[in-house]
matplotlib code that plots the C-alpha trace (Angstrom):
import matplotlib.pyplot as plt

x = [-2.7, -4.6, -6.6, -3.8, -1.3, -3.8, -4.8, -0.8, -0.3, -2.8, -1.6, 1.4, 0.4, -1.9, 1.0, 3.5, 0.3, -0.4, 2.9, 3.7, 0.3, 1.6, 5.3, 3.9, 0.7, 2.6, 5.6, 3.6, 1.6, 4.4, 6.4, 3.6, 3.6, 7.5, 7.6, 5.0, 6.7, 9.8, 8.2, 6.8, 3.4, 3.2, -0.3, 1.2, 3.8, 1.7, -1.1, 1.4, 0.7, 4.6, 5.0, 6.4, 3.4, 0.4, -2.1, -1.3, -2.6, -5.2, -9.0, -11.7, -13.7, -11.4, -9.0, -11.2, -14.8, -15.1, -11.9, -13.8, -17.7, -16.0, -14.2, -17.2, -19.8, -17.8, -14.4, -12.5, -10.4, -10.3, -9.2, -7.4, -5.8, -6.7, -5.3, -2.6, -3.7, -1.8, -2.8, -1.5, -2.1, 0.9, 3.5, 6.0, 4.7, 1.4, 0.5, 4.4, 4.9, 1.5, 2.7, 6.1, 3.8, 1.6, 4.9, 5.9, 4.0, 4.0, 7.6, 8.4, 6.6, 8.1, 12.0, 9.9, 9.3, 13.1, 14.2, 11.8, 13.5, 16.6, 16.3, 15.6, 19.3, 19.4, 17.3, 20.6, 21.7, 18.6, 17.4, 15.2, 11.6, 12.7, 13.8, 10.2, 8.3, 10.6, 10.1, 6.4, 6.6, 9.2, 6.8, 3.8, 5.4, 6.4, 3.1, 1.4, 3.6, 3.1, 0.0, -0.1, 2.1, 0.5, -3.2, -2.5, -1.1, -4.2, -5.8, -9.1, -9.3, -8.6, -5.6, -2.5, -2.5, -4.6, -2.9, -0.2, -2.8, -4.2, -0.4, -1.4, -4.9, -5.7, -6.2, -10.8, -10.5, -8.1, -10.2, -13.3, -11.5, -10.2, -13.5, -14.9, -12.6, -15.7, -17.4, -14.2, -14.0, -17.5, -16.5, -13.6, -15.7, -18.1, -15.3, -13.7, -16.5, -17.7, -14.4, -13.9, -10.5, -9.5, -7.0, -5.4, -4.8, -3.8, -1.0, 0.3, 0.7, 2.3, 4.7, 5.4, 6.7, 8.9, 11.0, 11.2, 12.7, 14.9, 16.3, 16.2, 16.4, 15.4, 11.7, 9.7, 6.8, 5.4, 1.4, 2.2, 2.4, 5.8, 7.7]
y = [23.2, 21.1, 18.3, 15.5, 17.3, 17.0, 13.5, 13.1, 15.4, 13.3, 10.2, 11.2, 12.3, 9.1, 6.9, 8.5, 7.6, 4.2, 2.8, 3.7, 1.6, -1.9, -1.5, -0.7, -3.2, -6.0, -5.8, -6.0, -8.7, -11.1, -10.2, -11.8, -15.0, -14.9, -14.6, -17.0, -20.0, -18.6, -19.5, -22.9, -22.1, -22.6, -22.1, -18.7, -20.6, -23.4, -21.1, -18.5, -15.3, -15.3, -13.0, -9.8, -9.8, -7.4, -9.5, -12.1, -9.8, -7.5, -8.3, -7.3, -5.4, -4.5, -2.6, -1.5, -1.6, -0.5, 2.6, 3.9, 3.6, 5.5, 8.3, 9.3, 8.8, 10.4, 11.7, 9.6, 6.6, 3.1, -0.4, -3.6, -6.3, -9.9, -10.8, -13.7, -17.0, -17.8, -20.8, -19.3, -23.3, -24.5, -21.9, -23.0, -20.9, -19.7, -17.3, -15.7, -16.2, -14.8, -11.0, -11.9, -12.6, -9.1, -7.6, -8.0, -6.2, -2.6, -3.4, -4.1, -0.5, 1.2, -0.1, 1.2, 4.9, 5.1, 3.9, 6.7, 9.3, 8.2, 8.1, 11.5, 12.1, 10.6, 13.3, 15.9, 13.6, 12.4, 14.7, 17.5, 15.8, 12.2, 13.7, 15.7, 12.5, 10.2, 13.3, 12.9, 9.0, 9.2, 11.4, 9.6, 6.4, 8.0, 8.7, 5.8, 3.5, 5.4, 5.5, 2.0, 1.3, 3.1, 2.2, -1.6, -1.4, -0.5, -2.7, -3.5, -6.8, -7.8, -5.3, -6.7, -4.5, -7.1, -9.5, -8.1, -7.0, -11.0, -11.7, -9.6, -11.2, -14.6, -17.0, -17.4, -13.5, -13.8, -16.3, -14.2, -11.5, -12.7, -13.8, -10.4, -10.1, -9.2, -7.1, -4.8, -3.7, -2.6, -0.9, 0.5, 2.1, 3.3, 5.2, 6.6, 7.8, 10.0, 11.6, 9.4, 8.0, 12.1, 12.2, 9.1, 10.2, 13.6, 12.2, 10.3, 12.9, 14.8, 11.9, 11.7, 14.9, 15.3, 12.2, 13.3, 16.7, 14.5, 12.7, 15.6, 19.0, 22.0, 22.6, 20.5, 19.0, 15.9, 16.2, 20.2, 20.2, 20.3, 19.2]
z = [-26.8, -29.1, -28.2, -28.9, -26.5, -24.3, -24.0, -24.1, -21.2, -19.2, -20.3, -19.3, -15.9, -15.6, -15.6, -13.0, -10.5, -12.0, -12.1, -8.3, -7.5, -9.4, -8.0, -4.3, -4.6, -6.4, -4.0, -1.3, -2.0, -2.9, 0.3, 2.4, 0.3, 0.1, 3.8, 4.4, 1.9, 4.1, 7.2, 6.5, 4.2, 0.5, -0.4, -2.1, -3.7, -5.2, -6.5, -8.1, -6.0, -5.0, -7.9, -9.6, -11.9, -11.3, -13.0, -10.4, -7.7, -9.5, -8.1, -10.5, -7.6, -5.3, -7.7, -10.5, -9.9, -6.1, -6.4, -9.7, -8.0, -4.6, -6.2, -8.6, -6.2, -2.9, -3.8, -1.7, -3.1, -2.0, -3.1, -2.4, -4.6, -4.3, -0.7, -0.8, 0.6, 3.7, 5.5, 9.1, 10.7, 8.4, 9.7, 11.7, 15.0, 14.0, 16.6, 15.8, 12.4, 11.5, 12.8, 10.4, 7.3, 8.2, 8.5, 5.2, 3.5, 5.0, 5.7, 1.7, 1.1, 3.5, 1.6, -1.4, 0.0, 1.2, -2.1, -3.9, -1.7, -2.7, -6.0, -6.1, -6.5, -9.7, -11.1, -11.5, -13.8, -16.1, -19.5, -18.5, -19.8, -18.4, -15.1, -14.9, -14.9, -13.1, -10.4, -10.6, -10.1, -7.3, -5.2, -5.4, -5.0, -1.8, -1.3, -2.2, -0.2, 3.0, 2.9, 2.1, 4.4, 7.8, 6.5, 6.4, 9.8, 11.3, 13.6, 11.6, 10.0, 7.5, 7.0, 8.4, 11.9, 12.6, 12.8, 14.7, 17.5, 17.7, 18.6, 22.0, 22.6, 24.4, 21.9, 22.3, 21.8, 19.1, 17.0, 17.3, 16.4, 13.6, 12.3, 11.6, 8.4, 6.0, 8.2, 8.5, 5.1, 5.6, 8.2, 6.6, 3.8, 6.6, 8.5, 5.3, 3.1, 6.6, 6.9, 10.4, 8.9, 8.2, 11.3, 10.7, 7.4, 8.1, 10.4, 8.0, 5.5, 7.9, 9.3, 5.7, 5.1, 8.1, 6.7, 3.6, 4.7, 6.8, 3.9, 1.7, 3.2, 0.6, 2.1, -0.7, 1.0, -0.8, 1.1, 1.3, 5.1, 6.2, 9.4]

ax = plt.figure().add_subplot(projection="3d")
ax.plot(x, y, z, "-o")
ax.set_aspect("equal")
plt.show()
């Protein structure tokens, strides 16, 4: 193989990872602006963040710098996009709406995985090449989106669990609480780069798998572990 067919192949293999990433990063991004205009808010709306377009949602740091300075210097991947400005005061029930606008966004990945899976039975009837790469997209979009999904649903601000755990906390805790936003993604790149995250992980890769053999008995794992 010479050196063109190469940089093709990886090209080629480059893309079924990167597209997943804008569909499942974009979508979920503009379903917490959408639900928040929805529900009374329309900082979103006003600034243009209630959008299909990537570049609306791409930060410079947080999804190019920081996942490229992580991955060479410790293996392990990491990013965010630019977080959508919700003004929770302006909902319509704060404390209540606030869980519905956190919601959103795992929820709109989670549509995303089930639609992945799905589309998987398209594949008997796309060309041989096309159906090889739409096969490679579909999986790690499944990937991608539950891991996106389960991640953002933990409790650690500023991902969106956290949010949904204020809604169970008196409202002095749940301020102070709230307040910590920076210091949890330091804490978040603490826990992962030592491996601390590792279980959490593991159980959703394996969570992952036993609904995808659900929807599409054969035995094909998508993390390799199986039910």
């Amino acid at each position: 193989m010479n050196a063109t067919a190469q940089w093709a192949g990886m090209l080629r293999e480059a893309t079924t990872w990167v597209l997943p990433v804008i569909f499942a990063v974009t979508f979920h991004e503009a379903a917490h602006g959408f639900v928040a205009r929805w529900l009374g808010d329309d900082t979103a709306w006003r600034e243009g963040r209630v959008s299909f377009n990537p570049l609306k949602h791409i930060d410079p740091f947080g999804t190019v710098v920081l996942p490229a300075l992580l991955f060479v210097t410790s293996g392990f991947l990491f990013g965010y996009a630019k977080p959508v400005p919700v003004n929770f005061a302006r909902l319509n029930n704060p404390r209540r709406d606030s869980v519905f606008v956190a919601l959103a966004g795992p929820g709109t990945n989670v549509l995303l995985a089930i639609a992945s899976a799905l589309l998987f039975y398209v594949l008997a009837v796309t060309p041989a090449g096309a159906a090889e790469w739409l096969a490679g997209n579909l999986v790690n979009s499944l990937q991608i989106n539950a891991v996106l999904c389960v991640f953002n649903m933990l409790p650690v601000p500023p991902l969106d669990g956290h949010r949904v755990l204020g809604f169970f906390l008196p409202e002095p805790v749940r301020n102070a609480f709230y307040s910590f936003g920076q210091i949890g993604i330091v804490l978040l790149i603490v826990l992962m780069s030592h491996g601390t995250l590792d279980p959490v992980m593991r159980a959703i890769y394996s969570g992952t798998d036993a609904v995808w053999q659900h929807l599409m008995p054969g035995g094909m794992t998508i993390f390799g572990i199986g039910s």
